[in-house]
MDAnalysis code that builds the backbone (N, CA, C; Angstrom):
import MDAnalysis as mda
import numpy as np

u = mda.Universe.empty(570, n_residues=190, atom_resindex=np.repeat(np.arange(190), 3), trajectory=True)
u.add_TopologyAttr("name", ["N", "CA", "C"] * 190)
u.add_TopologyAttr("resid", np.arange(1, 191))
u.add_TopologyAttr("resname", ["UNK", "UNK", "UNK", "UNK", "UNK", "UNK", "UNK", "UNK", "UNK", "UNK", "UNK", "UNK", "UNK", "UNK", "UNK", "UNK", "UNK", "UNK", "UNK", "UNK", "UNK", "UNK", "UNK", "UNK", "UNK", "UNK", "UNK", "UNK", "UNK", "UNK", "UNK", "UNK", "UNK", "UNK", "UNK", "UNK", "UNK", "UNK", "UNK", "UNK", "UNK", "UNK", "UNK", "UNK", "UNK", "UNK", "UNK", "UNK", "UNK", "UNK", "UNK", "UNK", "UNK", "UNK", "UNK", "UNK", "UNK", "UNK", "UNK", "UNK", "UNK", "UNK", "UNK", "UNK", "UNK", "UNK", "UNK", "UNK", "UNK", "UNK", "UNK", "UNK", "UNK", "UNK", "UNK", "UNK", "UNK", "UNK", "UNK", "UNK", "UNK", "UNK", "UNK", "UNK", "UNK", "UNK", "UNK", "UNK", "UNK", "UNK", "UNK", "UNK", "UNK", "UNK", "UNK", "UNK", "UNK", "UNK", "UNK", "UNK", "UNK", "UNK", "UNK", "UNK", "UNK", "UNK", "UNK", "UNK", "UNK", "UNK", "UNK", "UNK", "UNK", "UNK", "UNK", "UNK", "UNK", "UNK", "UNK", "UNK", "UNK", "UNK", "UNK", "UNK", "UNK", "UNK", "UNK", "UNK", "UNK", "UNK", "UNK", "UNK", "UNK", "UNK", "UNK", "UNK", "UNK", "UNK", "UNK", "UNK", "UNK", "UNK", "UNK", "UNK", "UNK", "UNK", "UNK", "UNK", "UNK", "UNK", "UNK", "UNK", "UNK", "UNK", "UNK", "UNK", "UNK", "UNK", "UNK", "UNK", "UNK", "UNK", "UNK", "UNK", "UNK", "UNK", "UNK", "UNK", "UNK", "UNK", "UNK", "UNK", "UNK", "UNK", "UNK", "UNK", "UNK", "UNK", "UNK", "UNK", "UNK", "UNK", "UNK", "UNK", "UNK", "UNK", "UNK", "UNK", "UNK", "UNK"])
u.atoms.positions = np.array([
    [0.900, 37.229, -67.287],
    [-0.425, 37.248, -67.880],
    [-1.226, 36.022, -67.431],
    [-0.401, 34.944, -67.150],
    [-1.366, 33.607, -66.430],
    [-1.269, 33.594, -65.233],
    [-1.244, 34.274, -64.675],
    [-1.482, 34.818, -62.822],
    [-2.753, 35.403, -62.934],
    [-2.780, 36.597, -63.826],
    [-4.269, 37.406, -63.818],
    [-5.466, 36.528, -64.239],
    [-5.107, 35.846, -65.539],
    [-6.115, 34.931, -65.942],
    [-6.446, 34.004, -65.479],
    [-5.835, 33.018, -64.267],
    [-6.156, 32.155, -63.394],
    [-7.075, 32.982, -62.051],
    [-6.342, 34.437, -61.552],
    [-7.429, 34.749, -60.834],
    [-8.844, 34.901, -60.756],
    [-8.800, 35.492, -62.575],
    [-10.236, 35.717, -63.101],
    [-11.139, 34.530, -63.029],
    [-10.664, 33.971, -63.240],
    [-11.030, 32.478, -63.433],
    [-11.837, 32.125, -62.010],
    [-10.871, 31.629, -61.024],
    [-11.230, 31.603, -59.649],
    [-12.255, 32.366, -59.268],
    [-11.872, 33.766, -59.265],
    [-12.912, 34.978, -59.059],
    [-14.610, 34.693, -59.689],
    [-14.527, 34.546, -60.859],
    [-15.655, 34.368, -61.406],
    [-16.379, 32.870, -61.238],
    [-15.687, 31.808, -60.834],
    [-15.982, 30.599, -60.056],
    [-16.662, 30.791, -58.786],
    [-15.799, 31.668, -58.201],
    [-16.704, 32.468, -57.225],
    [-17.944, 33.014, -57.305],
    [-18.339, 33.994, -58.016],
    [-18.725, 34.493, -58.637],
    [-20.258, 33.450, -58.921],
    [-20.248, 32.397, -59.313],
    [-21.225, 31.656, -60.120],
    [-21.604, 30.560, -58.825],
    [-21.148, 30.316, -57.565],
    [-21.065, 29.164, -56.681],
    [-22.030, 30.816, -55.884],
    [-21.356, 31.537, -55.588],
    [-22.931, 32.462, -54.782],
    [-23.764, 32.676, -55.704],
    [-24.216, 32.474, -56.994],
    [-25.310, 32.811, -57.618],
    [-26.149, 31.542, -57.257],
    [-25.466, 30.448, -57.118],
    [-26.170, 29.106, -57.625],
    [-26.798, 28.636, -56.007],
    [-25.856, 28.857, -55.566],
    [-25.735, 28.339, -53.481],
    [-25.993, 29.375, -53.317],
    [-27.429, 29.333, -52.657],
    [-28.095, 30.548, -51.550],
    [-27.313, 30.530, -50.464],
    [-26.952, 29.846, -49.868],
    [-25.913, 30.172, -48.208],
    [-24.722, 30.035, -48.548],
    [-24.236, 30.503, -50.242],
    [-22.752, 31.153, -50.164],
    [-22.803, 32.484, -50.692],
    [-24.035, 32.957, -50.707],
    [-24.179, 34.542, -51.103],
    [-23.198, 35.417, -50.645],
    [-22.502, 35.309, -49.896],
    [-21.314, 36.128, -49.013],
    [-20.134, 36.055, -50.061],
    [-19.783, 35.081, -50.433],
    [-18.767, 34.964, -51.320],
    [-18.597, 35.614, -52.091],
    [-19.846, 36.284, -52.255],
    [-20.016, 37.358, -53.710],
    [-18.887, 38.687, -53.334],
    [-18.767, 39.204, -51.680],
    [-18.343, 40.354, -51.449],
    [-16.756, 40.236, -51.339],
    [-16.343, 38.801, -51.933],
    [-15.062, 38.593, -52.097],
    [-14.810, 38.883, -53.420],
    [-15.498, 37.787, -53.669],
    [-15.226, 37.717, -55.548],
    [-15.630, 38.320, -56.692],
    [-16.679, 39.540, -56.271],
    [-16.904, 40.086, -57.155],
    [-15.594, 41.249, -57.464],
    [-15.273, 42.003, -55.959],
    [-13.919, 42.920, -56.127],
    [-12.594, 41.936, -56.960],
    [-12.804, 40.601, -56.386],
    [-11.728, 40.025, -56.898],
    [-11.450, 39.725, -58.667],
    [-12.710, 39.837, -58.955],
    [-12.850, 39.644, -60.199],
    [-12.345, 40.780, -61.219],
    [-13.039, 42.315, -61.028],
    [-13.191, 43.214, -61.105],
    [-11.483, 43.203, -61.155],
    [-10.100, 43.133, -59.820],
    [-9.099, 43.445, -60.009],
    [-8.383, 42.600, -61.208],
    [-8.408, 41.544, -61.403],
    [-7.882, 40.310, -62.101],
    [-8.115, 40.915, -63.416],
    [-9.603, 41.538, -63.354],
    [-10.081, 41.230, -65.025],
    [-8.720, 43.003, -65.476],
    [-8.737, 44.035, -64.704],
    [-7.749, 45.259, -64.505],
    [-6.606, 44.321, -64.547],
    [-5.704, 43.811, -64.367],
    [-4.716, 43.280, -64.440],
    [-4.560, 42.512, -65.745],
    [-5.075, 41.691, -66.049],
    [-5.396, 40.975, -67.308],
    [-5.295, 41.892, -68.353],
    [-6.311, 43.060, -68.279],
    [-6.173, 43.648, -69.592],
    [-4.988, 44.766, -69.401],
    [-4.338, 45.446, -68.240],
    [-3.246, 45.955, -68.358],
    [-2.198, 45.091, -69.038],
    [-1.949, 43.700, -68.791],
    [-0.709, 43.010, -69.378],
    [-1.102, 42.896, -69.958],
    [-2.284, 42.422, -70.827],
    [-2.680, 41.927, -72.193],
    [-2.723, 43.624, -73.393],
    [-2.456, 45.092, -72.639],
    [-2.489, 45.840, -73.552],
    [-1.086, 46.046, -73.714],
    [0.080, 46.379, -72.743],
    [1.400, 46.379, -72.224],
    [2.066, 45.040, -73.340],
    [1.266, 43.903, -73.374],
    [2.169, 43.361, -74.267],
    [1.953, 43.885, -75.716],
    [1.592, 44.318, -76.183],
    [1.509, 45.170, -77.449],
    [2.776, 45.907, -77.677],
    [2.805, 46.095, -76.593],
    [4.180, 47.533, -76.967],
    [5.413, 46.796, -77.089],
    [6.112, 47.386, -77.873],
    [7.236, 46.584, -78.689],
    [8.452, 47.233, -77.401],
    [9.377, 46.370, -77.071],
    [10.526, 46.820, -76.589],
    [11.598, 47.904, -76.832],
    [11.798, 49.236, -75.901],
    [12.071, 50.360, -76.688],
    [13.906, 49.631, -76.621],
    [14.466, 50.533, -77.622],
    [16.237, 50.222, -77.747],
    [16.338, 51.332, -77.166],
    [16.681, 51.811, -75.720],
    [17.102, 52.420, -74.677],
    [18.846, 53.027, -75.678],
    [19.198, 54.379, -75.647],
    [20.874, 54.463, -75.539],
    [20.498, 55.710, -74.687],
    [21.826, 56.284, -73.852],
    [22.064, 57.232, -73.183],
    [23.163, 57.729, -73.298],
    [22.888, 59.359, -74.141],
    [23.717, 60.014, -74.315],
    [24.600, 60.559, -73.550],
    [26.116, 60.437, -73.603],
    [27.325, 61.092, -72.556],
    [27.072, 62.584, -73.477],
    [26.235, 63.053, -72.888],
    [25.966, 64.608, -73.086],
    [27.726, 65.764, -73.059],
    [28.190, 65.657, -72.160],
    [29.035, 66.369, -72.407],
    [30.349, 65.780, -73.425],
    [30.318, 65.012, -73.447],
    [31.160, 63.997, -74.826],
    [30.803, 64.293, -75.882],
    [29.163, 64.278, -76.060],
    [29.054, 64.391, -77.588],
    [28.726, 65.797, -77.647],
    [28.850, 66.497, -76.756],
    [28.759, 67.936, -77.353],
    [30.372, 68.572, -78.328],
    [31.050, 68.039, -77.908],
    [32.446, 67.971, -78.470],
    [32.750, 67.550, -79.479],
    [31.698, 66.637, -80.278],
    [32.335, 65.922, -81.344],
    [32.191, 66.596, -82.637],
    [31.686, 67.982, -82.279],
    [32.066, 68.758, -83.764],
    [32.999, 69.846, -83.520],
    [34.068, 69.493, -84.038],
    [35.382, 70.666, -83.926],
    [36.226, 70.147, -82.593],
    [35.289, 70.133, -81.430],
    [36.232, 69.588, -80.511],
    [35.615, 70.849, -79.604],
    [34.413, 71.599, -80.051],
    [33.793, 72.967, -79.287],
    [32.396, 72.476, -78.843],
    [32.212, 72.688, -77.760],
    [31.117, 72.327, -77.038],
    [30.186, 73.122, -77.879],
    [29.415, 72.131, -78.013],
    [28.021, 72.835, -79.253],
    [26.809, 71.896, -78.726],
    [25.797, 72.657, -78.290],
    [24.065, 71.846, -78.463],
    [23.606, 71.354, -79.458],
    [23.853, 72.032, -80.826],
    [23.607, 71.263, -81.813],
    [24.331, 69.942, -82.020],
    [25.033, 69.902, -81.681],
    [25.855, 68.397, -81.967],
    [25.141, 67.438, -81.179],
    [24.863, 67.395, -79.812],
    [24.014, 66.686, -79.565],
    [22.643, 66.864, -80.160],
    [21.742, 67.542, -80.734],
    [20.566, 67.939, -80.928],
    [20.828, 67.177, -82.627],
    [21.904, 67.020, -83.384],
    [22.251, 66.057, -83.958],
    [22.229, 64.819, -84.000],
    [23.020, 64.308, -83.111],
    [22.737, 62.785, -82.588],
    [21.660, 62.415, -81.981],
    [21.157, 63.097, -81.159],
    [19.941, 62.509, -81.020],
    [19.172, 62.455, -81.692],
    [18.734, 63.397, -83.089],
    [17.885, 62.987, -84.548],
    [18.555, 61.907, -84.754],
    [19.889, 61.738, -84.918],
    [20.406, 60.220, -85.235],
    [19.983, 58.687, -85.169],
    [19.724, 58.984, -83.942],
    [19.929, 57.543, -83.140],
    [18.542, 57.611, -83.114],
    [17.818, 58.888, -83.133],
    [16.015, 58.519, -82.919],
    [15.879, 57.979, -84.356],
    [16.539, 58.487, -85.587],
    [15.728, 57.972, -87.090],
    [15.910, 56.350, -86.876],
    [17.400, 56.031, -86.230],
    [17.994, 54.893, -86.186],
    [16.514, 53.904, -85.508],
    [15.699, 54.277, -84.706],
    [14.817, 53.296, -84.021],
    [15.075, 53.505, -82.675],
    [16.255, 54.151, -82.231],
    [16.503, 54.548, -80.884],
    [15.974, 55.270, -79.791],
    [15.558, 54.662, -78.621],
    [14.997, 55.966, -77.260],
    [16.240, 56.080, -76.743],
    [16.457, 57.715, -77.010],
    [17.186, 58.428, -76.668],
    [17.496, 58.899, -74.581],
    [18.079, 58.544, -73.918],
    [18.223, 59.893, -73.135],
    [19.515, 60.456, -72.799],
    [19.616, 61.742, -72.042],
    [21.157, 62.351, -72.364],
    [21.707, 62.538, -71.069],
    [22.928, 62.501, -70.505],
    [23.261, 63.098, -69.003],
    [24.176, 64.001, -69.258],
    [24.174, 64.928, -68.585],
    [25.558, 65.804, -68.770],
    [26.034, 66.040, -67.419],
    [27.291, 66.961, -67.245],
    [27.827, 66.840, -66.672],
    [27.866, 68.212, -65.940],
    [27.757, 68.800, -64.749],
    [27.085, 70.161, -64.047],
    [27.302, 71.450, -64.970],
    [29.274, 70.961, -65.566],
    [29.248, 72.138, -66.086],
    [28.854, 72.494, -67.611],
    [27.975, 71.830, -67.675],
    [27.535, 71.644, -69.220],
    [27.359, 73.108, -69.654],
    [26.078, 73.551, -68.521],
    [25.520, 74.529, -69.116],
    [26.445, 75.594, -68.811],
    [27.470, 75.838, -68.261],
    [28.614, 77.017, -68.087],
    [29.146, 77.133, -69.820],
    [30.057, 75.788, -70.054],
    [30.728, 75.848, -71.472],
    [29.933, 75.868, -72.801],
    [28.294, 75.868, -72.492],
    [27.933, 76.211, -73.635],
    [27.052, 77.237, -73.872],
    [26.574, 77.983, -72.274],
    [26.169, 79.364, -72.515],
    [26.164, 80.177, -71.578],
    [27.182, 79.719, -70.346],
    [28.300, 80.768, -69.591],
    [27.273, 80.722, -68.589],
    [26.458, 80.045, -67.764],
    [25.179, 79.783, -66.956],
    [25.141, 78.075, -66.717],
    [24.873, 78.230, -65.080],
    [24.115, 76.536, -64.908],
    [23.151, 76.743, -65.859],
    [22.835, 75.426, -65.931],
    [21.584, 74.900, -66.813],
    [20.680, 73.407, -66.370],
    [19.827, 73.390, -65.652],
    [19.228, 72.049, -64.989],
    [18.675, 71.589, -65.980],
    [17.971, 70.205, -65.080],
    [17.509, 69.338, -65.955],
    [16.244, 70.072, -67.053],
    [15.821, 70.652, -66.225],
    [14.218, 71.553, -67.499],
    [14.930, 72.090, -68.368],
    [15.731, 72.804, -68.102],
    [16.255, 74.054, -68.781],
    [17.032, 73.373, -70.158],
    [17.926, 71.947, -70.007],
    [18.596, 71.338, -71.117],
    [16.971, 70.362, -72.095],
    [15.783, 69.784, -71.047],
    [14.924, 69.446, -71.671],
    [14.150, 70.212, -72.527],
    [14.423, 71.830, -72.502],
    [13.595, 72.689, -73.297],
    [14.033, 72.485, -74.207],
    [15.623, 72.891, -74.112],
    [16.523, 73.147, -75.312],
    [16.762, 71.780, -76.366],
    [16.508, 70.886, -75.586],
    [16.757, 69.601, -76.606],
    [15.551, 68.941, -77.170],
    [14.200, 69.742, -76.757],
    [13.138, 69.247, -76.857],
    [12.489, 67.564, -76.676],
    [13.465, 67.302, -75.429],
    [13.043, 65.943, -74.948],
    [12.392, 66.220, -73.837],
    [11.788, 64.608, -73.272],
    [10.934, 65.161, -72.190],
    [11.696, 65.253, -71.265],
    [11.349, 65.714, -69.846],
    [12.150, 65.914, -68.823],
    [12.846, 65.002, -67.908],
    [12.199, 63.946, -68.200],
    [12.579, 62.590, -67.778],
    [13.799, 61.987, -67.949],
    [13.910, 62.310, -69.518],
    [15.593, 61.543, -70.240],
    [16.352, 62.636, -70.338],
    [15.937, 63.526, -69.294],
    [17.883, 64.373, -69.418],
    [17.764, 64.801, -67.911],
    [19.393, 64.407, -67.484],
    [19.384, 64.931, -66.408],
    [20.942, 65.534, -66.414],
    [21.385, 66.665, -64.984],
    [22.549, 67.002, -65.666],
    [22.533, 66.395, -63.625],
    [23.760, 66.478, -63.654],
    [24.267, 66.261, -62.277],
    [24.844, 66.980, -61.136],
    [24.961, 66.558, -60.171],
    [24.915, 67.757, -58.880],
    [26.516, 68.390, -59.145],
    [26.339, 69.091, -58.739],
    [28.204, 69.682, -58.810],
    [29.102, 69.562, -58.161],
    [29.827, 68.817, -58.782],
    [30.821, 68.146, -57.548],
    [31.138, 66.381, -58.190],
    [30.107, 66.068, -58.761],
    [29.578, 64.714, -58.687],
    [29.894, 64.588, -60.389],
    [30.721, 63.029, -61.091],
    [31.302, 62.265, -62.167],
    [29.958, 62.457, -62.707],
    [29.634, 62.737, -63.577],
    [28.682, 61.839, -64.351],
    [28.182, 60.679, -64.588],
    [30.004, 60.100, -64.833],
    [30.048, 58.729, -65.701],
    [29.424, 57.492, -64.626],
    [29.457, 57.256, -63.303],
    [29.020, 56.534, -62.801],
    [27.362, 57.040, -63.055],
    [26.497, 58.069, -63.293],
    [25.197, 58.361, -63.574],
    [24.711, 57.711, -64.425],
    [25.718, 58.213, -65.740],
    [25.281, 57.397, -67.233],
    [25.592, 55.510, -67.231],
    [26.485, 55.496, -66.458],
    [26.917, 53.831, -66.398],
    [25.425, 53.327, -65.126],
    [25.018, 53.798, -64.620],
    [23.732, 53.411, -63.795],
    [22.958, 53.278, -64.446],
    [22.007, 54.661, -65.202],
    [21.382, 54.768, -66.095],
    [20.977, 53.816, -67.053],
    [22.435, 53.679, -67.673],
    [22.520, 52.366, -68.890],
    [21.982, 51.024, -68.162],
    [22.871, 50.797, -67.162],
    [22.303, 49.587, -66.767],
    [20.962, 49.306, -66.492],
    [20.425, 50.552, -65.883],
    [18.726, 50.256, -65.352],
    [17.849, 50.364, -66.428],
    [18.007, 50.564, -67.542],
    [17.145, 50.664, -69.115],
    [18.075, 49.609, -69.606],
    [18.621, 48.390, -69.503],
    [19.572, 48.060, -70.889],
    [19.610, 48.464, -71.899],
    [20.406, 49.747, -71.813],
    [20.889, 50.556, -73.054],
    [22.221, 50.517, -73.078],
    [22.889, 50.666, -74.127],
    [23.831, 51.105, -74.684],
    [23.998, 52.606, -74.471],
    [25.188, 52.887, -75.031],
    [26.101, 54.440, -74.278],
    [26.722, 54.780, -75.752],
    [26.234, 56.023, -75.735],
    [26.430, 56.585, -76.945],
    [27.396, 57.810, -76.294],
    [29.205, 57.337, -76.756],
    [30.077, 58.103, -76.347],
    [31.356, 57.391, -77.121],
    [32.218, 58.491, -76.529],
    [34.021, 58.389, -77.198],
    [34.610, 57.759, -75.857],
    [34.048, 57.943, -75.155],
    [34.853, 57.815, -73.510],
    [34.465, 56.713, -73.525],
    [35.943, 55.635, -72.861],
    [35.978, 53.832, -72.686],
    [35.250, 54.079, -71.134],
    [35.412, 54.624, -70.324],
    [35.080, 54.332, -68.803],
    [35.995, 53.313, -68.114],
    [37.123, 53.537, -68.739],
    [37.930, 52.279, -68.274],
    [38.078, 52.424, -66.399],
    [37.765, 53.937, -65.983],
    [37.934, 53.831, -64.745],
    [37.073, 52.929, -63.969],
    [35.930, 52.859, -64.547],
    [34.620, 52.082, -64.032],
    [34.135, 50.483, -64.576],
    [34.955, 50.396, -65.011],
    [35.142, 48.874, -65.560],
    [34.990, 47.666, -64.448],
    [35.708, 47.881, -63.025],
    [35.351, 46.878, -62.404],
    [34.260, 47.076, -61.827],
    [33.419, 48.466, -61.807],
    [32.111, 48.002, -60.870],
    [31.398, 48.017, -62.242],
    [31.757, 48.439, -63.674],
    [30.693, 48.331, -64.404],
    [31.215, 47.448, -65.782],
    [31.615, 46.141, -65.531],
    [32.235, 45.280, -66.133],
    [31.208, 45.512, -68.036],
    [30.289, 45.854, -68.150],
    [29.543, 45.994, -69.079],
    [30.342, 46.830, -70.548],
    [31.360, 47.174, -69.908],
    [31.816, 48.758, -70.555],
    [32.911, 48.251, -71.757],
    [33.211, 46.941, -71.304],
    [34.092, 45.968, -71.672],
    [33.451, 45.069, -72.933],
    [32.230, 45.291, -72.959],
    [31.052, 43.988, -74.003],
    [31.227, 44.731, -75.220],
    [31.556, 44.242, -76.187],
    [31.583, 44.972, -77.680],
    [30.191, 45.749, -77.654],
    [29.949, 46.394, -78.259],
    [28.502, 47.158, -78.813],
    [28.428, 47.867, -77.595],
    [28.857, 48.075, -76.812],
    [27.596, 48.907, -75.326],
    [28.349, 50.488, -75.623],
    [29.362, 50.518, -75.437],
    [29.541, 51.608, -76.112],
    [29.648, 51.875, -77.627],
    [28.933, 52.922, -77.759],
    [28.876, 53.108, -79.266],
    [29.890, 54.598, -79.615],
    [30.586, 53.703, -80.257],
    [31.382, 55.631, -80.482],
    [31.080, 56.380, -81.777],
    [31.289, 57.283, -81.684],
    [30.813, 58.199, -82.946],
    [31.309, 59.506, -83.275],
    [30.794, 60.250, -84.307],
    [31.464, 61.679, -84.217],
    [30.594, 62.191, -85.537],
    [31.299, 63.052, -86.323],
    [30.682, 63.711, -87.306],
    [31.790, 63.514, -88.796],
    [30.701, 63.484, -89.979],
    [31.540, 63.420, -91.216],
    [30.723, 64.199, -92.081],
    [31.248, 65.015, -92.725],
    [31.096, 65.830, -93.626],
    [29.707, 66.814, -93.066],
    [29.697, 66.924, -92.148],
    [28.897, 67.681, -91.301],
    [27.350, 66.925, -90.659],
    [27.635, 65.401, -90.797],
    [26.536, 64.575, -90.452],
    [27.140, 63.737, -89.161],
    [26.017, 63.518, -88.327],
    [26.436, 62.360, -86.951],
    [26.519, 61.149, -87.566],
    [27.563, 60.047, -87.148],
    [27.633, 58.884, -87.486],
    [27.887, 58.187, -86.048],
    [27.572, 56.598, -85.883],
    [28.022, 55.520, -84.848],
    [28.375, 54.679, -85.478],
    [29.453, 53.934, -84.516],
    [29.827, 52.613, -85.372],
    [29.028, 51.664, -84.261],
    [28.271, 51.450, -84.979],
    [26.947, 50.049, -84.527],
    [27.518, 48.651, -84.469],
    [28.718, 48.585, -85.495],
    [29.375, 47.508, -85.490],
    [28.520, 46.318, -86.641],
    [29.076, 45.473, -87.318],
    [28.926, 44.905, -88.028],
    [27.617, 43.983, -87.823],
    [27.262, 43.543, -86.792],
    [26.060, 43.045, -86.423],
    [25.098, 43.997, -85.746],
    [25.542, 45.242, -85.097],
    [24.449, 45.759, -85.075],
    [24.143, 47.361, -86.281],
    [25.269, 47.151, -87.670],
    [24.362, 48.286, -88.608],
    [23.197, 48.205, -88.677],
    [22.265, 48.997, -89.110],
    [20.946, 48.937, -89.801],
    [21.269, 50.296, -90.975],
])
């Protein structure tokens, strides 16, 4: 934000030295665009800082479809994610190619699981076939610092994704008495 506001600054210094100096009138065709961008920059970061920092988690989609009965169910995720959204949480989910086979005998892409979960299309993706997930969702996590909302340690991925290892990043969870629960852990309940 003090990059933009020092340009403005300059810019409009500019700005006032061709109003004042007749033989720096030229300066104007610098500094007026220059001004014009600075003052766009300025108020983009100055509106951008308003917005509060989202709490990123990313759902192991085919994990938590399991955690009621142990039967791949949409509602169970369509569960947790009311969860973790009442919780204050931005949600997104990855699954795994054969998601949409075990839960309605059909691929199912990324639109097709964003209809059904009524998220946007952005935070769900399912993956090519052939291809782990878990290195997706362990990317994912890392590029939002989010947390991982799953049962699965990732212990396979531990040395390229040493993160997996930090108390809290995975959050495990399941269902009780027909409600989603996480253990947030003692410093992070709410």
């Amino acid at each position: 934000m003090i990059v933009p506001a020092l340009f403005l600054f300059a810019s409009l210094a500019g700005l006032l030295v061709a109003f004042l100096l007749p033989g720096w009138s030229d300066l104007m065709l610098v500094a007026a665009p220059a001004a014009l961008a600075s003052l766009y920059l300025l108020l983009r970061d100055w509106h951008g800082a308003d917005k509060v920092a989202q709490d990123w988690v990313i759902l192991d989609g085919s994990n938590v479809m399991h955690w009621r009965n142990e039967i791949p169910d949409l509602d169970s995720v369509r569960a947790v994610l009311a969860h973790v959204s009442g919780l204050g949480m931005t949600p997104g989910v990855v699954f795994d190619a054969n998601a949409g086979y075990l839960l309605f005998g059909r691929h199912h892409n990324d639109r097709a699981f964003s209809e059904r979960l009524g998220l946007p299309l952005d935070r769900v993706m399912v993956v090519p076939k052939g291809t782990p997930a878990d290195p997706f969702i362990l990317t994912a996590a890392r590029d939002l610092g989010a947390r991982i909302v799953t049962n699965d340690r990732f212990r396979d991925w531990a040395g390229e994704f040493p993160e997996v290892q930090t108390p809290g990043h995975l959050l495990r969870g399941g269902f009780r008495e027909g409600r989603p629960w996480l253990d947030l852990g003692p410093e992070q309940a709410r």
